[in-house]
N, C-alpha and C positions, 0 to 999 in steps of 0.2 A: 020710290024713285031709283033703288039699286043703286044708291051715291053713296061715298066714303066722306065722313065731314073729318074736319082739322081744328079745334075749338084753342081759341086765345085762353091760357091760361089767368091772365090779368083781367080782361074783358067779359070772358067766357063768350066772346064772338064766334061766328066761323070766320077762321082766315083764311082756310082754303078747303075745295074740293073737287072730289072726280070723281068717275064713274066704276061704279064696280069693275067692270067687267076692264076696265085701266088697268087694272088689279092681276089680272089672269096674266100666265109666260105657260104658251106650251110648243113642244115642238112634235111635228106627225109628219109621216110619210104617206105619199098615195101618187098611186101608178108609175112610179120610178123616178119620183121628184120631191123634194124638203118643206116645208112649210112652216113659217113660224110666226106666233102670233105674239108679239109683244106690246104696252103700251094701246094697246087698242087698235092694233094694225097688224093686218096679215101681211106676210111677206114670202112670194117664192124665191129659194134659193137656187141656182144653176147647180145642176146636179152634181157636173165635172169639178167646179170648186167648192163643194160641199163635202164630195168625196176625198179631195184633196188637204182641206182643213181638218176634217177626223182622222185623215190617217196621219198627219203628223202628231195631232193631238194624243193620239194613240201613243204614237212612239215618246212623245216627252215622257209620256203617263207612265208607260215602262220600264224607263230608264231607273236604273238602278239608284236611289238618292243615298248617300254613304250616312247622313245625318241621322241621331235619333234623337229625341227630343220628347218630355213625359205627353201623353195626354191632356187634352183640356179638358179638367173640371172645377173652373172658376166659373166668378161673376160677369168677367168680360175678360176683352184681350187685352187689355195694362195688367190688369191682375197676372193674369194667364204670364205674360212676357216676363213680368219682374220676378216673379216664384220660377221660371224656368233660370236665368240669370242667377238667382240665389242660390238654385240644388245644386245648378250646374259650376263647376269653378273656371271652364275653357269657355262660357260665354258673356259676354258684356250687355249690359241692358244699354240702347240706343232710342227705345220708345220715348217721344214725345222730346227727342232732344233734337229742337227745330236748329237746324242752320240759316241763318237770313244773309240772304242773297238775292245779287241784282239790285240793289233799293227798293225802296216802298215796302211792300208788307211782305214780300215775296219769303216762305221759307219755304226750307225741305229734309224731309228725314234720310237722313243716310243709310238707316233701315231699323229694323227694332231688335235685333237680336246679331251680334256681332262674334263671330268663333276668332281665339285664337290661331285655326286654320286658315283662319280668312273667307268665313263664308255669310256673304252679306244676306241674313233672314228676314221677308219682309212677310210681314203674318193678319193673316184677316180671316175674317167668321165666312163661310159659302152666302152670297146672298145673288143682287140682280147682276143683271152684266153692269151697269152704272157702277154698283161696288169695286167688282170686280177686276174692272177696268181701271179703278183709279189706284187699286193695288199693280196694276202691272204697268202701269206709269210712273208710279213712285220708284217701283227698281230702275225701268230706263234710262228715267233724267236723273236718280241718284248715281246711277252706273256712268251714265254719259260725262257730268262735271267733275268725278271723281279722277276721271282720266285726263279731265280736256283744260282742267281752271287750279292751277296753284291757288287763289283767294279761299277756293273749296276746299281744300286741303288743308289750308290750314286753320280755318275756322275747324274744320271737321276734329283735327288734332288738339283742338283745347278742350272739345268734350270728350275723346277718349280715355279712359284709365288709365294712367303707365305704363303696364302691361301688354296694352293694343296700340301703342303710339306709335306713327310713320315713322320710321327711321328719316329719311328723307322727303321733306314736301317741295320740292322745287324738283324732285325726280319725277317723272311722270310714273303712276305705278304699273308692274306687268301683270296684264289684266288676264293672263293665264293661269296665274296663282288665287285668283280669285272664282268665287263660285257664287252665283247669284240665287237663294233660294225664294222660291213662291212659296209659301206653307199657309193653306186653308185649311180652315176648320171645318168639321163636317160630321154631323150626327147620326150620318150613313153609314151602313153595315156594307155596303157596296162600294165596288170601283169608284173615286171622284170624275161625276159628269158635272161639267160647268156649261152654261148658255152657249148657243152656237157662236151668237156675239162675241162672248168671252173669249172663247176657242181663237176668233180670228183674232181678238185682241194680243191673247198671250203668245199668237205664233208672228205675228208683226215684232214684237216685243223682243223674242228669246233670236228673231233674226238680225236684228239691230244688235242684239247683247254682243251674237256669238260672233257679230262684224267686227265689235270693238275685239272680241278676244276673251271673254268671259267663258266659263262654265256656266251651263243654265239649268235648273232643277225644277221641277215642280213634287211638292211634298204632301199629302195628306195626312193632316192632326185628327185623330179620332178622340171622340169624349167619351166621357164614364157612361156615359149613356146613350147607347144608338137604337136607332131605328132599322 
């Protein structure tokens, strides 16, 4: 049947499933127009803003990122973040340290890798745009409350080290002195290409940043191992 099953580990049921071909993400050109099939759905893109999304893409892509930061060759990215944090003495480990906010369950990471220069790192493996997407969400709304809510400030400043601590939280901070990085991971020997999705995602994203005032980076981590 060409179907991907999802089996209950407890049950050994299927809890869920879909179709192979769900599975497939590709993007083609043909006769001077974009095409993309994701999720089980082709989609033409207008050519005029298609051209317009890669070339900014392009240019984030080039920009110079000042950051260096080892390779990934761990088991996942908590590993990977907190071995970067330990070699390094200028960065602070921020993975997995939820802020809760807003009531109910609501949290959010302020980012995973924190520089003494002040450059907020938020890091994830290359995967769908769905991933990808919800890593360049995490910088915005981390970037947006960090500027807009004293309550975020100062929850934020009980998880910092002493070392990294606001001087002032009731100051709104100057978000010029800050720099926001995207750093994916990527087992590619090649330029970082992300989903056309993506692309739109991160250029909404880096627009919003650089309204507040932010620096905006995008970084590629290479592994011990590429392809």
């Amino acid at each position: 049947k060409n179907e991907t099953l999802c089996y209950s580990s407890s049950s050994d049921f299927i809890k869920h499933q879909w179709k192979a071909f769900n599975c497939l993400y590709c993007e083609m050109e043909k006769d001077g127009s974009t095409f993309l099939l994701t999720n089980g759905k082709w989609y033409k893109i207008e050519t005029k803003f298609a051209q317009q999304v890669d070339k900014e893409y392009r240019k984030l892509l080039e920009k110079n990122c000042a950051l260096s930061i080892p390779e990934y060759d761990d088991e996942n990215e908590t590993e990977y973040n907190k071995r970067v944090s330990e070699d390094i003495d200028s960065i602070c480990l921020m993975d997995k340290e939820n802020i809760f906010y807003g009531g109910g369950h609501s949290s959010i990471e302020f980012c995973d890798l924190f520089t003494k220069d002040k450059k907020l790192i938020h890091v994830k493996h290359y995967g769908t745009s769905s991933v990808l997407s919800h890593l360049f969400s995490q910088g915005l709304v981390s970037g947006e409350l960090f500027l807009a809510d004293q309550e975020f400030r100062e929850k934020l400043n009980d998880k910092l080290p002493n070392d990294y601590k606001l001087g002032n939280i009731e100051e709104k901070p100057k978000s010029s002195e800050y720099e926001i990085i995207y750093a994916i991971i990527s087992k590619s020997g090649k330029d970082l290409d992300i989903p056309f999705f993506s692309k739109v995602n991160i250029r909404n994203a880096k627009r919003r940043l650089e309204t507040f005032g932010y620096e905006v980076s995008l970084l590629k981590i290479s592994t011990a191992s590429t392809e």
